[in-house]
C-alpha positions as a printed NumPy array, in Angstrom:
array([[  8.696,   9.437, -25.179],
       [  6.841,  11.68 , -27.918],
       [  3.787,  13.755, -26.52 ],
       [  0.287,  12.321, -27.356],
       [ -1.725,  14.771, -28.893],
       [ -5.473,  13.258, -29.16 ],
       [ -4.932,  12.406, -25.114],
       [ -5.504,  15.738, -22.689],
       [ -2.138,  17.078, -20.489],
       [  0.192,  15.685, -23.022],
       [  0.827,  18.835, -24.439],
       [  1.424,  22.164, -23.505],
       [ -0.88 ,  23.048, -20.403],
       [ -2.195,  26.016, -19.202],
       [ -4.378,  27.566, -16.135],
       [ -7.001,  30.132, -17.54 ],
       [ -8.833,  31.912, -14.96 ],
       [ -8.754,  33.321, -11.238],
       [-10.34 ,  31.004,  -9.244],
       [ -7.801,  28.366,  -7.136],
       [ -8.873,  24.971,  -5.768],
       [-11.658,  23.615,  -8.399],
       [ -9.058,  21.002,  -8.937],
       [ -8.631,  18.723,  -5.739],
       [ -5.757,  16.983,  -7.549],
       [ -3.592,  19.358,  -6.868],
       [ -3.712,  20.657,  -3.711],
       [ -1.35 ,  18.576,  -2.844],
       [  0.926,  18.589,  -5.796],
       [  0.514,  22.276,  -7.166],
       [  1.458,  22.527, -10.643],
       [  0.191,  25.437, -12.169],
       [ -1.71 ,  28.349, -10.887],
       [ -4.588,  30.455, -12.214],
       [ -3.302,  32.562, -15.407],
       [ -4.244,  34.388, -18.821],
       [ -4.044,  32.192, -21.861],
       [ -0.523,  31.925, -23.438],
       [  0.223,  30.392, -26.951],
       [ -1.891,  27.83 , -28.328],
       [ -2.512,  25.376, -25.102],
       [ -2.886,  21.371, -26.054],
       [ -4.603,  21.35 , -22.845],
       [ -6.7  ,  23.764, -20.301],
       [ -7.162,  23.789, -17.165],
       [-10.691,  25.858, -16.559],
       [ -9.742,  27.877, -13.393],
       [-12.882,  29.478, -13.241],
       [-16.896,  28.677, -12.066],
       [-19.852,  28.406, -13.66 ],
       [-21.432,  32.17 , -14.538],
       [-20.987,  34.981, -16.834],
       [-17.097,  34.661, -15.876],
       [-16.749,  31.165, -16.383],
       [-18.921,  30.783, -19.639],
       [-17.114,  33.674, -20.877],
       [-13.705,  31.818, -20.583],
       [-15.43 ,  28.619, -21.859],
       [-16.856,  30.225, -25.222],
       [-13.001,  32.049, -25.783],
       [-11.172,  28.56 , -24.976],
       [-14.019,  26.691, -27.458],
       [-13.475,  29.472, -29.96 ],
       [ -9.82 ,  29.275, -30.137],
       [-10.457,  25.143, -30.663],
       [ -7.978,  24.359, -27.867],
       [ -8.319,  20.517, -27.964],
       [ -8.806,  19.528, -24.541],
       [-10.706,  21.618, -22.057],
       [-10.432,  20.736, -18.502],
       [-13.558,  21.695, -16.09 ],
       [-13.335,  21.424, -12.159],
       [-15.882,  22.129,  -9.361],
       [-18.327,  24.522,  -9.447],
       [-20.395,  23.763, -12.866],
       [-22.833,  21.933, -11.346],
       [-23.438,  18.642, -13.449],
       [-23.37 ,  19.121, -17.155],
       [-22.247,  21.893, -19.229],
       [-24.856,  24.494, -20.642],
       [-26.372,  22.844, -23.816],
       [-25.37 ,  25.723, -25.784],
       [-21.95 ,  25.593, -25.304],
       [-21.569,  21.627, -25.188],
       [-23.075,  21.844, -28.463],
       [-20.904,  24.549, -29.852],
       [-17.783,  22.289, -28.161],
       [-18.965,  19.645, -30.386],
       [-19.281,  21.7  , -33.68 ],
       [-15.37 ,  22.622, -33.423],
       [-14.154,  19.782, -32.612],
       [-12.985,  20.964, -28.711],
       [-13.357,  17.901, -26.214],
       [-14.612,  18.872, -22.914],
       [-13.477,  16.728, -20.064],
       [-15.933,  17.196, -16.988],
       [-17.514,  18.945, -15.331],
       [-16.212,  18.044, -11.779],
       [-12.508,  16.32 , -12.685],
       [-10.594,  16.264,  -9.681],
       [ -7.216,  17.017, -12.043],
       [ -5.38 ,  15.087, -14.853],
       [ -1.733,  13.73 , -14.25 ],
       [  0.648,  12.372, -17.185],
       [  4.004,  11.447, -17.553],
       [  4.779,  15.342, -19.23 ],
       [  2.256,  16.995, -16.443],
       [  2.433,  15.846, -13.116],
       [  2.79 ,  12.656, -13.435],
       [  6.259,  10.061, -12.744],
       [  7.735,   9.057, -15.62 ],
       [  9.031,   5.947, -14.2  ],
       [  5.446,   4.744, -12.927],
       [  3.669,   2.242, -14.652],
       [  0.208,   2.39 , -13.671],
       [ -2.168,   4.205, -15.139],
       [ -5.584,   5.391, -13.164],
       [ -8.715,   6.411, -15.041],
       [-11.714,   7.579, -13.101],
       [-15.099,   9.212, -13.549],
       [-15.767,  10.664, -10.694],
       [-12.635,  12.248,  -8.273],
       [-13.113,  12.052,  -4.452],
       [-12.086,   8.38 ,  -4.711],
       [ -9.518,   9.35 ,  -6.962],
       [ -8.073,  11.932,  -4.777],
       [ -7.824,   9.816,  -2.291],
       [ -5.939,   7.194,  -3.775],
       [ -3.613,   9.597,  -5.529],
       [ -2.937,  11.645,  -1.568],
       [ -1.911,   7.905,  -0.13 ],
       [ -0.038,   6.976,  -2.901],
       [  2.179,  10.243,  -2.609],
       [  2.272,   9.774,   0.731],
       [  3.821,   5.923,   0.407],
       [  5.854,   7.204,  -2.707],
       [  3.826,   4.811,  -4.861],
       [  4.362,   6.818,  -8.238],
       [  1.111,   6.704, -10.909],
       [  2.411,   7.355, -14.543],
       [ -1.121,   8.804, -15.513],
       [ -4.244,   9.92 , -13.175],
       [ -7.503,  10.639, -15.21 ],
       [-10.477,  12.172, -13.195],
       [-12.643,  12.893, -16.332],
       [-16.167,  13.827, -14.352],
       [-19.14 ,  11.604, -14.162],
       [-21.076,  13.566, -17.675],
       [-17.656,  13.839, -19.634],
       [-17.298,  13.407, -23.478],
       [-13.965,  11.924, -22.921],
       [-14.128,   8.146, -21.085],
       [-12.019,   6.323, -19.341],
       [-11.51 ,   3.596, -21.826],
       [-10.897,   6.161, -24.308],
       [ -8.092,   7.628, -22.599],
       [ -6.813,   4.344, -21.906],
       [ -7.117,   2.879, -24.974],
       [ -5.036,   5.748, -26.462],
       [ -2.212,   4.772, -23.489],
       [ -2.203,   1.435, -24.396],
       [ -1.438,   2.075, -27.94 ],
       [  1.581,   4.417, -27.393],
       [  2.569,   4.003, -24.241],
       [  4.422,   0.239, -23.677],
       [  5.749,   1.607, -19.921],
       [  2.331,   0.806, -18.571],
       [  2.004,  -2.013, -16.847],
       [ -0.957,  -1.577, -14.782],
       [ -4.309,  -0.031, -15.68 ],
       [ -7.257,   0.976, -13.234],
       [-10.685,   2.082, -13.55 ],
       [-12.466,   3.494, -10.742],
       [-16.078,   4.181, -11.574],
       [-19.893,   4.348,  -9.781],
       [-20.637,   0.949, -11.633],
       [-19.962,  -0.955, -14.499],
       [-22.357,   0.687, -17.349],
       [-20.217,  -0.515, -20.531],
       [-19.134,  -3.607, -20.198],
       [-18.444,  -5.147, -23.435],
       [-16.152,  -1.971, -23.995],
       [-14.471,  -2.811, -20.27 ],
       [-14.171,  -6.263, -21.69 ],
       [-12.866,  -5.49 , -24.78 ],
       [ -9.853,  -3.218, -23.428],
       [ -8.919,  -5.523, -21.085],
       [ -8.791,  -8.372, -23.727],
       [ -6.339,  -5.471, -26.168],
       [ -4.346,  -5.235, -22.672],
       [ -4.36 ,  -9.004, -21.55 ],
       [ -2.78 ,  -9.36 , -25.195],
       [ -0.153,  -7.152, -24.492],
       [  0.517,  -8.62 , -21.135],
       [ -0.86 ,  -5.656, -19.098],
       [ -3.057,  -5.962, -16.3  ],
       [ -6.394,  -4.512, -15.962],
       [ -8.11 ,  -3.947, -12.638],
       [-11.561,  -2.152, -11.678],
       [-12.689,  -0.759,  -8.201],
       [-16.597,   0.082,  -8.443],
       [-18.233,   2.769,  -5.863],
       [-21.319,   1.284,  -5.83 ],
       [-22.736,  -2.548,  -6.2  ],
       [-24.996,  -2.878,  -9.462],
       [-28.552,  -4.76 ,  -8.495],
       [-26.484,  -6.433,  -5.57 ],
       [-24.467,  -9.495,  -6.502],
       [-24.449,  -9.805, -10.183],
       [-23.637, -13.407, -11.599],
       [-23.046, -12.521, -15.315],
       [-20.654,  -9.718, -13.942],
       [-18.836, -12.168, -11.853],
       [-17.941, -14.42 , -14.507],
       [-17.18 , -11.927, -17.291],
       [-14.54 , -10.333, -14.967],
       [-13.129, -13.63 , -14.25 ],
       [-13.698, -14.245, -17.483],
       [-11.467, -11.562, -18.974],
       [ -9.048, -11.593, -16.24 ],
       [-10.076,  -8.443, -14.83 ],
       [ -9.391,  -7.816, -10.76 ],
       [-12.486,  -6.189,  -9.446],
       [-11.27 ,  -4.493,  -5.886],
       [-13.543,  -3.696,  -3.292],
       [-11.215,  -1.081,  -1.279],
       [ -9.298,   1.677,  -2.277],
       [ -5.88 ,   0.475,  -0.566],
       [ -5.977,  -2.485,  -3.063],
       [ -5.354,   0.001,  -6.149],
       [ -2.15 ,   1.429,  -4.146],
       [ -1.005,  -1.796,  -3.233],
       [ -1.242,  -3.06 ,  -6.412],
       [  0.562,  -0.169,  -8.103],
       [  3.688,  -0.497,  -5.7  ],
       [  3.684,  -4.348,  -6.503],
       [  3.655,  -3.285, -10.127],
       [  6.314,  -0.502,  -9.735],
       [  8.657,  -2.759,  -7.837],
       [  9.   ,  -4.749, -11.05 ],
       [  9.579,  -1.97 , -13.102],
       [  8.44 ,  -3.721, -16.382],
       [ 10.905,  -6.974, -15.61 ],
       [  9.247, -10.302, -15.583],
       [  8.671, -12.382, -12.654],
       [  7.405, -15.68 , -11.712],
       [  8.593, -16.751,  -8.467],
       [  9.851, -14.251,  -5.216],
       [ 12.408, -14.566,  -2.847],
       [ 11.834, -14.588,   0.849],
       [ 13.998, -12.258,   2.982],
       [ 12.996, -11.108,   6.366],
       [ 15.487, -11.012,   9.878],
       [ 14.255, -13.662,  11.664],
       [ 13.272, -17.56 ,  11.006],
       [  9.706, -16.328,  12.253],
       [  9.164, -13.645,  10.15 ],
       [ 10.273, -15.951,   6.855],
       [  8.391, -18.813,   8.169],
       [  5.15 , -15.986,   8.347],
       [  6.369, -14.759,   4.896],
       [  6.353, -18.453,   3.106],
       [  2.814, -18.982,   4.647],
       [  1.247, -16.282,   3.005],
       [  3.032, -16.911,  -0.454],
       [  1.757, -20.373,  -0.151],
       [ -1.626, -18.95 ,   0.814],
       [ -1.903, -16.694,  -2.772],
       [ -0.37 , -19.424,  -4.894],
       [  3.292, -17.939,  -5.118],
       [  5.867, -19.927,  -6.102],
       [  9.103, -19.424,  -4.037],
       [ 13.014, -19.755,  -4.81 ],
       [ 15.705, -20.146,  -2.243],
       [ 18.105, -17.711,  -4.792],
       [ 17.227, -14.892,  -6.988],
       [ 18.233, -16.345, -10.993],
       [ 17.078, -12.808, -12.099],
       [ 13.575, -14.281, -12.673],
       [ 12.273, -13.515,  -9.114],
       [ 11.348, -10.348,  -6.975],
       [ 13.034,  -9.719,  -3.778],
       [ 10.254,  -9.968,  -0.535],
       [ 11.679,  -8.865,   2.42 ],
       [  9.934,  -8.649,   5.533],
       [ 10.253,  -5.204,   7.491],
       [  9.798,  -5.142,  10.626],
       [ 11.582,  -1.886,  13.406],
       [ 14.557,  -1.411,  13.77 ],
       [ 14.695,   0.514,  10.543],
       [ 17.861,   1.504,  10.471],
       [ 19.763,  -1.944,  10.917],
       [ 22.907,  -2.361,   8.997],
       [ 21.342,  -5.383,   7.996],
       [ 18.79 ,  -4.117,   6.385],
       [ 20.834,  -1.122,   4.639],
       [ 23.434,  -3.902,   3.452],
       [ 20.089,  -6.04 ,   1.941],
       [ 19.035,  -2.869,   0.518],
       [ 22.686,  -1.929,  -1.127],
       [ 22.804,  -5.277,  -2.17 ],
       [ 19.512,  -5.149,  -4.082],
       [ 19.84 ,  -1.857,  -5.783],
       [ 23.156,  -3.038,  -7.022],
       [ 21.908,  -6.199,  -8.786],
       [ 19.108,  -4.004, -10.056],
       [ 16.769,  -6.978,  -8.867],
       [ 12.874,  -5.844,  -8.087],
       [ 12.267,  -5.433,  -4.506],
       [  9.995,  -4.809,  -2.3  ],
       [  9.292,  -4.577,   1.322],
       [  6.131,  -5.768,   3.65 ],
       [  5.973,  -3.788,   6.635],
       [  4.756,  -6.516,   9.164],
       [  4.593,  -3.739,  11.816],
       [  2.673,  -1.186,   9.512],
       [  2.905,   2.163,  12.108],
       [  2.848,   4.994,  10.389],
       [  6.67 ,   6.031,  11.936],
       [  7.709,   3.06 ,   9.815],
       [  5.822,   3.923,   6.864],
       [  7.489,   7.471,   6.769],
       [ 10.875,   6.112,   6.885],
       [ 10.402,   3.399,   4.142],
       [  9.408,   6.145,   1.987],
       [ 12.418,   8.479,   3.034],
       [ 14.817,   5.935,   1.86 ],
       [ 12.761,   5.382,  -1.619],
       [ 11.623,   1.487,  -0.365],
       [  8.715,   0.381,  -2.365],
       [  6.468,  -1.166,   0.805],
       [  3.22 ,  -2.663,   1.216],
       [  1.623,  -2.577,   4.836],
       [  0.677,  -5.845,   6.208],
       [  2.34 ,  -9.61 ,   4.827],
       [ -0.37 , -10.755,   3.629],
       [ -1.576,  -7.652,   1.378],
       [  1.765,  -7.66 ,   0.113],
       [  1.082, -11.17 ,  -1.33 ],
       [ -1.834, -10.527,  -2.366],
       [ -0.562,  -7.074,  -4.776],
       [  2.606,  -9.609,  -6.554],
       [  0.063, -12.504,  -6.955],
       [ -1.766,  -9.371,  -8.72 ],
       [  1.347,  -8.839, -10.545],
       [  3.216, -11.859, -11.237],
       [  0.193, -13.602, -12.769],
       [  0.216, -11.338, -15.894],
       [  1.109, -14.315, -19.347],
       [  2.256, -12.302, -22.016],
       [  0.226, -12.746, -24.863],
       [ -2.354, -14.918, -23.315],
       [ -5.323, -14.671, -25.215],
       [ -8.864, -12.964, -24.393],
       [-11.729, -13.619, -26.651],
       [-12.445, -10.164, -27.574],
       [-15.515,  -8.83 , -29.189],
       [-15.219,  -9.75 , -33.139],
       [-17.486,  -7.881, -34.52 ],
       [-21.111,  -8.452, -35.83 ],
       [-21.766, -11.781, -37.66 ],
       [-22.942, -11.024, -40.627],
       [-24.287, -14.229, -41.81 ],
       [-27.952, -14.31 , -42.583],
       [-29.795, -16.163, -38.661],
       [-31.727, -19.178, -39.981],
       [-33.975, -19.196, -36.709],
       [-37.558, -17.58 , -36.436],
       [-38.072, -14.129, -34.663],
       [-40.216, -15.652, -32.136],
       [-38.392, -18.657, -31.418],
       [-39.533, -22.196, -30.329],
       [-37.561, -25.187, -29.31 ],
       [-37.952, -26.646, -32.972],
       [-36.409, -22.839, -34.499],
       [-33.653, -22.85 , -31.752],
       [-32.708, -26.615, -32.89 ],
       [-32.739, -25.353, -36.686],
       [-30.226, -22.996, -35.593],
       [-28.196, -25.238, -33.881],
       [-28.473, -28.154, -36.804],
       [-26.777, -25.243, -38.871],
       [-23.306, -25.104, -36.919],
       [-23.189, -29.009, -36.952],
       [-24.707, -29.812, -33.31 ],
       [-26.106, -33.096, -32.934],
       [-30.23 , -32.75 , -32.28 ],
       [-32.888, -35.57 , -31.295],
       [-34.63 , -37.149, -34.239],
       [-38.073, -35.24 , -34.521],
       [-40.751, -33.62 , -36.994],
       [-43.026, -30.659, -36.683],
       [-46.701, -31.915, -37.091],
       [-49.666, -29.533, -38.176],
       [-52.318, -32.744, -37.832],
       [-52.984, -36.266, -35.987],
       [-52.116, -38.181, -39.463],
       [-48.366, -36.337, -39.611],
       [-47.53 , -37.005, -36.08 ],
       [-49.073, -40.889, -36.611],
       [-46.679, -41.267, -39.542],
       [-43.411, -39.048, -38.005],
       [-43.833, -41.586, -35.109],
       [-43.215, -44.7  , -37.135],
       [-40.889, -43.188, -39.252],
       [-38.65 , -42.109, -35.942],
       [-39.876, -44.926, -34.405],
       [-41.8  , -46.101, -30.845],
       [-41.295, -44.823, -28.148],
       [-41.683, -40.875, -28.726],
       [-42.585, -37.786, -26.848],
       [-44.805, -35.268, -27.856],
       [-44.654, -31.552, -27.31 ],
       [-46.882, -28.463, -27.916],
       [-44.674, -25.529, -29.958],
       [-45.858, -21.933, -28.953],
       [-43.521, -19.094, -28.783],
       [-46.41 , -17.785, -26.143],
       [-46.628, -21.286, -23.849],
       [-42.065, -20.827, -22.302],
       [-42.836, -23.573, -19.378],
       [-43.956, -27.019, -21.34 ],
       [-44.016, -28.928, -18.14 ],
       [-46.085, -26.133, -15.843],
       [-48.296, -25.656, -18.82 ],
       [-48.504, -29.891, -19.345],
       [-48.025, -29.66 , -22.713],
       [-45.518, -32.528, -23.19 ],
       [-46.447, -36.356, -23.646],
       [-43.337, -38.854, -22.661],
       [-42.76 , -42.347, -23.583],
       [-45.454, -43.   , -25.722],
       [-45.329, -46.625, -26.836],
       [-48.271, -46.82 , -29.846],
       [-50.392, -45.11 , -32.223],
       [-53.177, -45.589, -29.508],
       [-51.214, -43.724, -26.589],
       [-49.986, -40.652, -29.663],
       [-53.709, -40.298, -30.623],
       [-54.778, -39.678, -26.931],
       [-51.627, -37.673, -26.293],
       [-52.368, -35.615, -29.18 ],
       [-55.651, -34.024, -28.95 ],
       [-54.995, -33.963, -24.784],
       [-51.541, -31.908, -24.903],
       [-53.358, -29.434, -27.271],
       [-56.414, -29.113, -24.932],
       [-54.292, -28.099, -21.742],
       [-52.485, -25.557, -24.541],
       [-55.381, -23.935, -25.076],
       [-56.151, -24.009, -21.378],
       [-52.714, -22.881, -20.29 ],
       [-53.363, -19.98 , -23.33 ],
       [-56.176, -19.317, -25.049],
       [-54.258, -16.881, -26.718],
       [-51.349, -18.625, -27.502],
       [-50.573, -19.008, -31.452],
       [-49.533, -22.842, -31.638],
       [-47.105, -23.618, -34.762],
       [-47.65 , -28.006, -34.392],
       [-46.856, -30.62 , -31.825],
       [-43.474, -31.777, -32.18 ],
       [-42.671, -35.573, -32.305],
       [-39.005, -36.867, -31.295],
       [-37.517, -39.692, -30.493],
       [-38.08 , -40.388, -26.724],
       [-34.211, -40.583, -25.157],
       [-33.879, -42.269, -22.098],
       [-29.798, -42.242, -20.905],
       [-27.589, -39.482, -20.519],
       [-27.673, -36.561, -18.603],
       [-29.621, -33.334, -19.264],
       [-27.505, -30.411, -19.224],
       [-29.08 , -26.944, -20.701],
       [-27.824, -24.057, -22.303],
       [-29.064, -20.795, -22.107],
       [-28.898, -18.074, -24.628],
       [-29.452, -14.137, -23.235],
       [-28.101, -10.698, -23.9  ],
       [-27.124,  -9.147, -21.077],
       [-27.72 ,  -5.266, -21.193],
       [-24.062,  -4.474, -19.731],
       [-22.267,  -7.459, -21.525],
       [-24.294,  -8.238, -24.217],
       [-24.714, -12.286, -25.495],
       [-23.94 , -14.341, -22.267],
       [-24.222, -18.344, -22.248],
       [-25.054, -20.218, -19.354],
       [-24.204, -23.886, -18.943],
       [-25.716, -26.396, -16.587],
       [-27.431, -29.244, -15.315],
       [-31.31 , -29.138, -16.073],
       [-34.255, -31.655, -15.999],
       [-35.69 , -31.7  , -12.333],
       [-32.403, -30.817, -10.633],
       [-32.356, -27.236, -12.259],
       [-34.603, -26.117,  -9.421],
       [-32.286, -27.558,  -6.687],
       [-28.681, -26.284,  -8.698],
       [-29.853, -23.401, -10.64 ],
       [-26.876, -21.62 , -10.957],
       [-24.683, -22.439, -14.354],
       [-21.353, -21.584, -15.887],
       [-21.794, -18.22 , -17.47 ],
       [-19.249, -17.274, -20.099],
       [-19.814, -14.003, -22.751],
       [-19.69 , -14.962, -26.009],
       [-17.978, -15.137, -27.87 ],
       [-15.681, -17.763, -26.933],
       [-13.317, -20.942, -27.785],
       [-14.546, -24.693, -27.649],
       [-11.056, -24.743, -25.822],
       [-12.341, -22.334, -23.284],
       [-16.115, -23.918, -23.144],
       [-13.995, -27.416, -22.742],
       [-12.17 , -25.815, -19.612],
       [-15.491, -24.051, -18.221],
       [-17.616, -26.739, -17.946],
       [-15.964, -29.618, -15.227],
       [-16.627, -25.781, -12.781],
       [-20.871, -26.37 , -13.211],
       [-22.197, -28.353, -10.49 ],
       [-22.37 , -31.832, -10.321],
       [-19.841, -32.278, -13.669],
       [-19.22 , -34.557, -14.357],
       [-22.355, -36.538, -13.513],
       [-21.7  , -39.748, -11.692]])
């Protein structure tokens, strides 16, 4: 594999200063120590605080342009303005302040992983990264980039993504989700590639957020709640080691323990096969005695075919643990986690599609700036959507002669972009079977306008053509200020206050995906 040069630790690395431990990464995996500078560095590792020491060293590694500059602990939250700016004029990226360390395949990192962790802060981070060494659960890249860096996680991993083909797996750990079109756009690139793309958040964003819900689900995108899931999802991924697999195996020593392992298969929607046809992954249930012939012999056996394997530890003590990773088994604690990680795995389609973002649509938007219903049905006349029969009327004499044109009976409705609730404001007029009933309609519905709004700027009463069967679904048009346009689909009329809660999808999107969305709203189809 060629080194990346526009992604930091790819190159060569170096240590510049005299202060150990402002990188918690690698305490536990030393790598380099604190040095002078040597050559021309693709990467550096800012072994020094914040002070007339450490912005010395900054200013001579920004002076020098080394690309990447690595800062640790002990700079407080941003970088002095001064020398952020003066970064910026060179053309010198500066990745923190407070990342925890950066692993890749040519520093630190396994080669034959194929995960790839991106964070933006590091105590999470570091703590995923100890557990993994410690269950021998190898990460091909580990990015802790600092909460005010002017490198990002999806930069970083969108630069893996385009050179890198041996990862399988990507991870974000971050506070919240604050960019989620880009999150949503990666993970579309990814999905496209058949990679996975997972996300563990720190902290919930306003509580349970609906429109966040359905764009992960949307886009594919597991959203973890602990960090043991990103482990156990990278061992499920590294037991693969980039082969394809749709169904597993079931292996364990005793009817029991396969009868406990087909359960929880059939619990996460695995399919099983009595033989591996090199299309499966080996599960086998672990369980002391380690060091059974058996088990050596299944082992043996494995390694030989080259088949993925892996192992759940249904007794999970740590004794166990420590000699699963002695003998270099790939092992998730616990059954039914270990379902859970290859349903994580095995799911991946490659090439299944992801409506990614597509760019501004340029096309000149027919509706007015302060819609009404009448603009928004303008708009949606122009892609070809079937609307009611109806006519904007400025007078009594126009709505008298739209009426018999559409013909009896008709409703009438008040259009303000200031008056949003017709029905609490009692602006609308249904069934109306004469010109007697529209001329008493008319002046009332404009009365209770102005009483609703004296304000309000009113544009004409609409007449349309009164519909009496179907259903009434709506559709609701926002942009979300994480994941910009959203569309929400469902049932409306008087049961929108009893099932308020719609299919949300972020635009844009297929009429083969808005086809496959809908029978999910609540009470679809209507009976």
């Amino acid at each position: 594999m060629e080194k990346i040069q526009n992604l930091p630790g790819s190159g060569e690395v170096v240590f510049y200063g005299k202060t150990a431990g402002l990188f918690p990464l690698f305490e536990f995996h030393p790598l380099l120590f604190p040095g002078e500078m040597i050559g021309e560095p693709q990467t550096v590792f800012l072994a020094e605080r914040s002070g007339p020491a450490g912005r010395k060293l900054l200013n001579e590694c920004i002076e020098r342009k080394v690309p990447f500059i690595i800062i640790g602990k002990g700079w407080g939250q941003r970088i002095p303005t001064d020398l952020a700016a003066k970064a910026a004029r060179y053309g010198v990226r500066l990745v923190g302040p407070d990342s925890e360390g950066v692993f890749t395949p040519f520093f630190g990192g396994h080669p034959d992983g194929n995960t790839a962790l991106m964070s933006e802060g590091g105590a999470v981070l570091s703590h995923v990264a100890a557990e993994a060494r410690r269950r021998a659960v190898p990460f091909r890249y580990a990015f802790s980039l600092g909460e005010n860096s002017d490198y990002s996680p999806f930069e970083a991993a969108k630069t893996i993504l385009e050179v890198d083909d041996e990862v399988d797996f990507f991870v974000f750990i971050v506070d919240l989700i604050k960019k989620g079109r880009e999150l949503l756009d990666f993970a579309a690139a990814a999905s496209r590639l058949g990679k996975k793309t997972a996300i563990l958040q720190v902290m919930s964003y306003r509580g349970r957020d609906r429109v966040e819900d359905a764009a992960l689900k949307q886009y594919g995108i597991t959203s973890f709640s602990e960090p043991f899931q990103v482990i156990d999802g990278a061992a499920a991924f590294y037991s693969l080691r980039g082969k394809k697999a749709d169904s597993v195996v079931l292996s364990g020593g005793t009817a029991e323990m396969k009868r406990m392992l087909a359960r929880e298969a059939e619990i996460s929607g695995l399919r099983t096969a009595e033989q591996d046809d090199g299309s499966c992954i080996v599960v086998h249930a672990l369980s002391a005695p380690l060091e059974s012939s058996y088990f050596d012999r299944k082992i043996r056996s494995v390694t030989k075919k080259g088949h993925p394997f892996i192992a759940a530890l249904a007794g999970g003590a740590n004794d166990m643990e420590r000699r699963a990773a002695s003998k270099g088994i790939t092992f998730i604690p616990g059954i039914r986690r270990c379902m859970e990680a290859l349903e994580l795995a095995l799911q991946r389609k490659h090439g299944e599609e992801k409506e990614g973002f597509i760019g501004p649509y340029s096309a000149p938007c027919p509706i007015h700036p302060r819609p009404t219903e009448y603009d928004v049905k303008i708009l949606l006349g122009s892609f070809g959507i079937p609307i009611a029969k109806e006519r904007l009327c400025r007078s009594l004499s126009e709505a008298s002669e739209a009426a018999e044109s559409i013909g009896f009976p008709v409703a009438l409705k008040v259009m303000s972009p200031s008056i949003r609730h017709k029905d609490e404001a009692r602006v609308v007029a249904l069934n109306l079977q004469d010109r007697e009933e529209l001329r008493n309609a008319y002046g009332r519905t404009l009365e209770k306008a102005r009483l609703a709004n004296p304000k309000a700027r009113i544009r004409g009463v609409l007449v349309q053509e009164m519909i009496r069967s179907g259903t009434e679904w709506r559709l609701q048009f926002r942009r979300d200020e994480r994941f910009g346009p959203v569309v929400e689909m469902g049932i409306s009329g008087v049961y929108t206050e009893i099932l308020p809660e719609g299919v949300i999808r972020v635009a844009p999107f297929s009429r083969k995906a808005l086809s496959g969305s809908l029978p999910s709203a609540k009470r679809w189809p209507w009976r």
